[in-house]
Backbone as ProteinMPNN parsed JSONL, in Angstrom:
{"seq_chain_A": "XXXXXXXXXXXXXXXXXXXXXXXXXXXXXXXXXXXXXXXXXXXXXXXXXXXXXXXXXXXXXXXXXXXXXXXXXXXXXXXXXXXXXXXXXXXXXXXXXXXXXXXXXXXXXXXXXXXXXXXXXXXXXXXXXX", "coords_chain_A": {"N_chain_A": [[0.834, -1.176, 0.0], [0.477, 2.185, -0.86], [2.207, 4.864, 0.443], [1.541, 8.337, 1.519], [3.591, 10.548, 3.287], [2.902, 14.266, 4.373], [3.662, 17.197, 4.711], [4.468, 18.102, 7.908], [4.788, 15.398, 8.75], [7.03, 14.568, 7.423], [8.729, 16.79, 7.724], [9.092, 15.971, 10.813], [10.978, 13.614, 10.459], [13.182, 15.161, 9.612], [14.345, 16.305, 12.305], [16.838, 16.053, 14.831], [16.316, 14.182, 16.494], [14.264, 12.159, 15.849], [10.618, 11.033, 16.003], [10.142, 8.082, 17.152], [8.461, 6.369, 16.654], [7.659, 7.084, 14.272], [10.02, 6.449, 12.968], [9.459, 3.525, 13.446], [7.488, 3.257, 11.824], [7.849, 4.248, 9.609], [10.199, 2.047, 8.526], [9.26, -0.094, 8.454], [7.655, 0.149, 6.048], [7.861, -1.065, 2.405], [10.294, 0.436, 0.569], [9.611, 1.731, -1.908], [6.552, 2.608, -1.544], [6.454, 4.69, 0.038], [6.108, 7.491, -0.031], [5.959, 11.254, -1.079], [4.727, 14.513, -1.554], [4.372, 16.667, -4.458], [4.245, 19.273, -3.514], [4.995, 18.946, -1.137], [7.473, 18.832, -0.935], [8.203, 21.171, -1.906], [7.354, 22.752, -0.252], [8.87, 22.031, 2.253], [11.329, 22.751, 0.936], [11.061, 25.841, 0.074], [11.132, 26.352, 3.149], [13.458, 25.9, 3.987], [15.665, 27.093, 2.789], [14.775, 29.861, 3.991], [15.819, 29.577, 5.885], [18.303, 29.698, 5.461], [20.219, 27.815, 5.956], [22.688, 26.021, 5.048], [23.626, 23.58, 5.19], [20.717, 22.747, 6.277], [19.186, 22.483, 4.063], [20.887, 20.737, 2.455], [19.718, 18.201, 3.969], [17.167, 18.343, 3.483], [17.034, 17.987, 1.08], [18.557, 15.155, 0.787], [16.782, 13.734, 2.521], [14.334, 14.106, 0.435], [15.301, 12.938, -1.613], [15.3, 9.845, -0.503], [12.501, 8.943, -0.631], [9.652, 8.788, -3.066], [7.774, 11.129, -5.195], [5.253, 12.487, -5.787], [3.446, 13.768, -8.526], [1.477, 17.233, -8.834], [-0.735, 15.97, -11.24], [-3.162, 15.894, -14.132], [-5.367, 14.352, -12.794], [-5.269, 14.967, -10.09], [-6.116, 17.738, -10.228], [-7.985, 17.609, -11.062], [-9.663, 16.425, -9.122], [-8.796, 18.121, -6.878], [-10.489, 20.149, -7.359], [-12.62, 19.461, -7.448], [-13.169, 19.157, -4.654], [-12.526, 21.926, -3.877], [-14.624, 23.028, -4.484], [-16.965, 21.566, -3.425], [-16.912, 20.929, -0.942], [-16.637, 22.069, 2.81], [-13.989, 24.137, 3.926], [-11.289, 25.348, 6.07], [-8.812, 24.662, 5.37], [-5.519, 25.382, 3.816], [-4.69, 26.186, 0.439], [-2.587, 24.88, -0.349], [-2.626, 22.351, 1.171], [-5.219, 21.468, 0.475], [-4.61, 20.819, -2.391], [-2.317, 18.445, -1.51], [-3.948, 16.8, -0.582], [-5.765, 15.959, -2.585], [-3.53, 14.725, -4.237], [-3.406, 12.413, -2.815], [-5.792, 11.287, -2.357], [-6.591, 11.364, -5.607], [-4.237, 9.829, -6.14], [-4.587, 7.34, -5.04], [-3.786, 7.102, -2.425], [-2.449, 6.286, 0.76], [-3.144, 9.139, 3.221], [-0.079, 10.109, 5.489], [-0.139, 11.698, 8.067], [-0.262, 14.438, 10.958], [-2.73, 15.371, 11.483], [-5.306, 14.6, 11.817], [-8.125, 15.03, 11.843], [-8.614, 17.271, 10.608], [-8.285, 16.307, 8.277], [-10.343, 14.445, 7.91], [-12.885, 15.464, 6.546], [-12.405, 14.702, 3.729], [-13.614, 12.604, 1.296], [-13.256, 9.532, 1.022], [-10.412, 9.558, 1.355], [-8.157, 7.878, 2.913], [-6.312, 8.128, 5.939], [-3.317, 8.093, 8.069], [-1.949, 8.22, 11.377], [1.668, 8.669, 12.022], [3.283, 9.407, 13.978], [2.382, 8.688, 16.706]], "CA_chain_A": [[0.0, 0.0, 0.0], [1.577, 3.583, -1.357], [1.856, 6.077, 1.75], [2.102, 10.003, 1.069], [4.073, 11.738, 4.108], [2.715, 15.393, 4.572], [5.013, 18.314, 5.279], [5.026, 18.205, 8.866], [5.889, 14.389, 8.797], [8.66, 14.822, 6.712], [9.839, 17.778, 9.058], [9.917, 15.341, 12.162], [11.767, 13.311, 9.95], [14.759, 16.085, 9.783], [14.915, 16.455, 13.526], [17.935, 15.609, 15.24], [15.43, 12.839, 17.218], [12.713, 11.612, 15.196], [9.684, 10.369, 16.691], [10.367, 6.659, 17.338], [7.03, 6.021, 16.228], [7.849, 7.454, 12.56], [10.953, 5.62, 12.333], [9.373, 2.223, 13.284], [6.442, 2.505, 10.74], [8.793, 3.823, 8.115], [10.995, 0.88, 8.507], [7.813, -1.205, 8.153], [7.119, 0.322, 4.9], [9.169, -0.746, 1.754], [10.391, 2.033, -0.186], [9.137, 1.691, -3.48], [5.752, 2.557, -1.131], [6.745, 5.75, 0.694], [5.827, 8.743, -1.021], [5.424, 12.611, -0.856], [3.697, 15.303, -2.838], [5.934, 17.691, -4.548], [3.741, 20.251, -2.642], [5.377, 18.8, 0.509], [8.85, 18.873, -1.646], [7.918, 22.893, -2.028], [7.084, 23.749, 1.485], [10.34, 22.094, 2.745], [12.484, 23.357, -0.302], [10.959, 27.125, 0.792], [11.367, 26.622, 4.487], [14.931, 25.459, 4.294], [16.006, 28.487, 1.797], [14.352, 30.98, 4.246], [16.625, 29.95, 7.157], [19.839, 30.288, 4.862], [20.88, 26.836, 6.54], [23.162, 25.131, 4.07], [23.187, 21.495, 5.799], [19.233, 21.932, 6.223], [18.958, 22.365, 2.513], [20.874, 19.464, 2.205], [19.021, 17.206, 4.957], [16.081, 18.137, 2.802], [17.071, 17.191, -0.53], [18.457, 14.02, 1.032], [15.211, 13.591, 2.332], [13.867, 13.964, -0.928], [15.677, 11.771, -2.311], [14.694, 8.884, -0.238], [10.957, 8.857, -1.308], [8.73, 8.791, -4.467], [7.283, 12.102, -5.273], [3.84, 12.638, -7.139], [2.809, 15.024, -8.759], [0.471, 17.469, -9.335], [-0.959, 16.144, -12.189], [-4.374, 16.746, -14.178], [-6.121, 13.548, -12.373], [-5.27, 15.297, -8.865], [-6.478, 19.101, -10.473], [-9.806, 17.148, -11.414], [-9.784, 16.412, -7.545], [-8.743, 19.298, -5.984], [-11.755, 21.618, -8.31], [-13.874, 18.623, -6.567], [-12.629, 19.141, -3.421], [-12.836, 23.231, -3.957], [-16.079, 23.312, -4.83], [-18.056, 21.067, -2.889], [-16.377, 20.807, 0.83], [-16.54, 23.339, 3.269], [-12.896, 23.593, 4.651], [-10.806, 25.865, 6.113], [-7.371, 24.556, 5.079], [-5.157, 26.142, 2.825], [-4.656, 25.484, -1.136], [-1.388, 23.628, -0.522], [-3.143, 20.826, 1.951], [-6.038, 20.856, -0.22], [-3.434, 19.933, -2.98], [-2.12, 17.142, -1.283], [-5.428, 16.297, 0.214], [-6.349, 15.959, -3.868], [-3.234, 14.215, -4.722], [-3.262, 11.508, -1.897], [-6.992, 10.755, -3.012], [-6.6, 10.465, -6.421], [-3.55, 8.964, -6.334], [-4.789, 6.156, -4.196], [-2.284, 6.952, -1.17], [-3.02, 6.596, 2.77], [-2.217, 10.452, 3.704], [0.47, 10.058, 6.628], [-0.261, 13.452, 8.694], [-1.032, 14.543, 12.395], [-4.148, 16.072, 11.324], [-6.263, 13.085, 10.952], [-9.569, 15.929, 12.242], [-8.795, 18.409, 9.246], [-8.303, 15.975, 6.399], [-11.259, 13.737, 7.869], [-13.313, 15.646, 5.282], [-12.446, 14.094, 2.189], [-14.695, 11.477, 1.368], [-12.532, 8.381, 0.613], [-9.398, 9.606, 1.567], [-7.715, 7.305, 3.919], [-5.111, 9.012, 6.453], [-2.674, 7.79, 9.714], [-0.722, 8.985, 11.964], [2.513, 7.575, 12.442], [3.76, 10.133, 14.967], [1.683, 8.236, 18.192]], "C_chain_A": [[0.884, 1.246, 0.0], [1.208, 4.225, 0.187], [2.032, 7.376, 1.522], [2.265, 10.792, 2.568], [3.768, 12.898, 3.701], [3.783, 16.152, 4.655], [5.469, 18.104, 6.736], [5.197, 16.714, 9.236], [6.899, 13.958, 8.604], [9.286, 15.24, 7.457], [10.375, 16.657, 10.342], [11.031, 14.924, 11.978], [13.153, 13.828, 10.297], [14.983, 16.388, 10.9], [15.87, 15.808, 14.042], [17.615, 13.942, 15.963], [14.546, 12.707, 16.968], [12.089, 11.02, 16.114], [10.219, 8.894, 16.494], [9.629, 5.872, 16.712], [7.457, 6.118, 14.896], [8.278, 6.516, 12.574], [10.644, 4.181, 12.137], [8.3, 2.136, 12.488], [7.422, 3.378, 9.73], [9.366, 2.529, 7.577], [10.12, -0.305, 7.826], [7.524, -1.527, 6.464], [7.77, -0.18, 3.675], [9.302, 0.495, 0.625], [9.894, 2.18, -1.279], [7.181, 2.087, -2.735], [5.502, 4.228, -0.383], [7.236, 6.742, -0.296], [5.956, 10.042, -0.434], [4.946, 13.567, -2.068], [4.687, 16.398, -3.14], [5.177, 19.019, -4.038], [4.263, 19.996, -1.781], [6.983, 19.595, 0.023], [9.052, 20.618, -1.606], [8.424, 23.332, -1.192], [8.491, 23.636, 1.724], [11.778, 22.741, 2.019], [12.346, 25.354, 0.547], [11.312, 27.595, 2.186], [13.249, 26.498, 4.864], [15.695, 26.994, 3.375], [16.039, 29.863, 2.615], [15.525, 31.054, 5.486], [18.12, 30.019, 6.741], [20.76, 29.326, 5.231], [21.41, 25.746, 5.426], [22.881, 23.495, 4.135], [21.775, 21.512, 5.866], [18.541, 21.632, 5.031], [19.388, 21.004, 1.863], [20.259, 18.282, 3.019], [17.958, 17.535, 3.695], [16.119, 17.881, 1.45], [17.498, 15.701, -0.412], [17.477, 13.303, 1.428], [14.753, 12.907, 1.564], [14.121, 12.695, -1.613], [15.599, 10.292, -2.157], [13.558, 8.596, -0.144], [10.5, 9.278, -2.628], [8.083, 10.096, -4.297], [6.171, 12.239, -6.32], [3.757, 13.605, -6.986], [1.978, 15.387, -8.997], [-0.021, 17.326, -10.468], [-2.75, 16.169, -12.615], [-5.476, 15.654, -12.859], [-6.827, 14.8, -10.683], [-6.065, 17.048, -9.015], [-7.843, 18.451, -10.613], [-10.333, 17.378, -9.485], [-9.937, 17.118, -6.514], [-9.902, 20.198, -6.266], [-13.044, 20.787, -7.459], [-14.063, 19.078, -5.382], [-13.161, 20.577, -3.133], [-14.098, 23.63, -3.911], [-17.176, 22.923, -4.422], [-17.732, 20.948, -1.206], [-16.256, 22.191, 1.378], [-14.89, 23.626, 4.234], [-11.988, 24.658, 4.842], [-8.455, 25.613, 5.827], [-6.95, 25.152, 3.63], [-5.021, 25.471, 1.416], [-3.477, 24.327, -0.765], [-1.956, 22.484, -0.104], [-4.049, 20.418, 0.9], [-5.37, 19.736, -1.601], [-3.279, 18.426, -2.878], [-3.201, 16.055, -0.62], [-5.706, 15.465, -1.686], [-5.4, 14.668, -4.593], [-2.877, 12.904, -4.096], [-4.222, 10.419, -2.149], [-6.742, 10.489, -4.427], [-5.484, 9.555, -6.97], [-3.878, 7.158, -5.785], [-4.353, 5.775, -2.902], [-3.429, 7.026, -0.12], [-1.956, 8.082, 3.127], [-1.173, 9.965, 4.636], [0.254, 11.541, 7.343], [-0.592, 13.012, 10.358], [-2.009, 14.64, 12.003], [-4.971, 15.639, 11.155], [-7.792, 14.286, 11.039], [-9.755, 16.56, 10.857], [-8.797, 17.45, 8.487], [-9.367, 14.641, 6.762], [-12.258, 14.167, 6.811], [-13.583, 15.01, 4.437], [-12.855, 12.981, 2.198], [-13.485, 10.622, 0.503], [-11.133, 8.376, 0.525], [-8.525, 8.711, 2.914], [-6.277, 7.675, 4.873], [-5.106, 8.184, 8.052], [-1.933, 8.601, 9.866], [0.691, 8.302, 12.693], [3.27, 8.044, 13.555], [3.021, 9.788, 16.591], [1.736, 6.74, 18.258]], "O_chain_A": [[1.869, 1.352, 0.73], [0.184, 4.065, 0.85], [3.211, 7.499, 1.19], [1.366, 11.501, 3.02], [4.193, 13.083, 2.561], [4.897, 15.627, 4.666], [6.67, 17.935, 6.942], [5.89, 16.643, 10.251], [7.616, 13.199, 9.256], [10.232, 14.674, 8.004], [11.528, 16.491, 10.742], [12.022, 15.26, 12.626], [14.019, 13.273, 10.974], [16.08, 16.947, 10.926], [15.829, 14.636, 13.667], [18.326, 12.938, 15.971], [13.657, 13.071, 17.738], [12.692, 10.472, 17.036], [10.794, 8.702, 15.423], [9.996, 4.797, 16.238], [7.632, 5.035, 14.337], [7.606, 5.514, 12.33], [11.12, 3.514, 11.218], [7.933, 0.981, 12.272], [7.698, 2.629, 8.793], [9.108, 2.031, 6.481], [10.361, -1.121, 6.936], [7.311, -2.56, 5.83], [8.805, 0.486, 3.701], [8.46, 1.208, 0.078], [9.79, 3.388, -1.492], [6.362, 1.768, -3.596], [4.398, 4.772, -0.355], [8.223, 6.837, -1.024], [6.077, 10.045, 0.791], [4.857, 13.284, -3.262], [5.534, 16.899, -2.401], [5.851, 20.007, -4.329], [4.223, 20.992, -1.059], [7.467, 20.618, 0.507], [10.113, 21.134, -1.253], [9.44, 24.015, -1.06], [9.293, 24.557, 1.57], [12.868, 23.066, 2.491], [13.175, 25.92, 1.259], [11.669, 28.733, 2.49], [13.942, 26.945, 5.777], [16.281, 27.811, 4.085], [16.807, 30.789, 2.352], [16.023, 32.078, 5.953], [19.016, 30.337, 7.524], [21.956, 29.551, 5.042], [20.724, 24.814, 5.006], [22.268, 22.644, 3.49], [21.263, 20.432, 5.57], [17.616, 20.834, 4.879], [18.728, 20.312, 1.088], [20.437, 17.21, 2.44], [18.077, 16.699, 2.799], [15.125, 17.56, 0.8], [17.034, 14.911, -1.234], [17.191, 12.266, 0.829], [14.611, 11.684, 1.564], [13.409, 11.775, -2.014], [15.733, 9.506, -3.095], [13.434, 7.691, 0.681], [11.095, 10.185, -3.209], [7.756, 10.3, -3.128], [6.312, 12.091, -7.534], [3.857, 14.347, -6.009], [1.156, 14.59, -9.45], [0.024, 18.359, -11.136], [-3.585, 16.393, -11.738], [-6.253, 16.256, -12.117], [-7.937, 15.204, -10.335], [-6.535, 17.552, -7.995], [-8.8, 19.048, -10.12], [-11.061, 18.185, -8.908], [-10.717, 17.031, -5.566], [-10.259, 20.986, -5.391], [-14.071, 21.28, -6.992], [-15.197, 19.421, -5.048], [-14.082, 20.692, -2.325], [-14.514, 24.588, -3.259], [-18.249, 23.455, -4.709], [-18.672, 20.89, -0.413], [-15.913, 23.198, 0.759], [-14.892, 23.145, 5.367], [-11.683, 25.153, 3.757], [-7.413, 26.223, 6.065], [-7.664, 25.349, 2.647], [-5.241, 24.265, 1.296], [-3.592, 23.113, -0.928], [-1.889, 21.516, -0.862], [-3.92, 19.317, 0.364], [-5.512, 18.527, -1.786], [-3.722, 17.515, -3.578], [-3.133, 14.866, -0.309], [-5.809, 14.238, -1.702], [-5.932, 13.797, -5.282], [-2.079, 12.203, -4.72], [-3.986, 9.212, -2.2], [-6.642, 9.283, -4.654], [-5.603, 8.764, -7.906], [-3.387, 6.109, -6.201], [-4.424, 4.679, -2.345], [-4.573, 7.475, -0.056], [-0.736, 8.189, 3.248], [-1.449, 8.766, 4.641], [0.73, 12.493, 6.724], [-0.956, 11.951, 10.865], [-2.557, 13.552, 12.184], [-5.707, 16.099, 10.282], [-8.51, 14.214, 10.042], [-10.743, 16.436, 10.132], [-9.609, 17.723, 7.603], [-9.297, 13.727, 5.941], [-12.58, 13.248, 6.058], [-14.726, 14.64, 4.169], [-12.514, 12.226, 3.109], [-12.933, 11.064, -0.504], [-10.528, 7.532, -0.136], [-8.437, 9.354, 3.96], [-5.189, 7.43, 4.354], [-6.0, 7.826, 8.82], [-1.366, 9.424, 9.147], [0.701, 7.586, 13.694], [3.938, 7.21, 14.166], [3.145, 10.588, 17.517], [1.29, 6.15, 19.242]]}, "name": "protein", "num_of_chains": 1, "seq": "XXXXXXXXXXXXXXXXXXXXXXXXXXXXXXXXXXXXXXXXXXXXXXXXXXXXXXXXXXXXXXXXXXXXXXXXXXXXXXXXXXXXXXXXXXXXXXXXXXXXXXXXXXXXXXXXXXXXXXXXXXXXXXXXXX"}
């Protein structure tokens, strides 16, 4: 089963002491399975840039580089205009995004937020951080 890590799962990820929890359902997972959205790829690309931190730029492209990245493509824009247009939701375009490309990709979100992205009708989301 594909998994799509969020932004702020990824982030734990780059902490000096990952959740324990992550690491033992990563491990679980095999890699050809463990995904992210190049909306996540963004955020962390922008956040690492802003703090001018050379090594965090590289933690996050190494990162990167150990997961599958989908993209936004039209399936997930069909999704998201779905998503836009019929849900009432206060999260921002980016989540919706990956909210869009998690669903029509077929992925189990990975996120904290299981409340906010309960929403989406047939989106299936854990949390590997508990």
């Amino acid at each position: 089963m594909p998994y799509l890590l969020d932004t702020p799962t990824l982030t734990e990820a780059l902490r000096a002491a990952p959740s324990r929890a992550l690491i033992r359902n990563l491990s679980q997972v095999p890699s050809r399975d463990r995904w992210t959205s190049v909306v996540s790829v963004s955020q962390l690309l922008v956040a690492a840039r802003r703090t001018q931190q050379a090594r965090l730029m590289q933690d996050v492209i190494h990162l990167v580089a150990s997961v599958r990245v989908a993209p936004y493509d039209v399936n997930a824009a069909q999704t998201f205009a779905k998503f836009k247009a019929t849900l009432v939701t206060e999260l921002d375009a980016d989540d919706l995004m990956i909210a869009a490309i998690a669903s029509s990709g077929g992925f189990t979100l990975v996120t904290r937020r299981l409340r906010e992205f309960s929403i989406f009708p047939h989106l299936r989301c854990e949390d590997w951080l508990t």
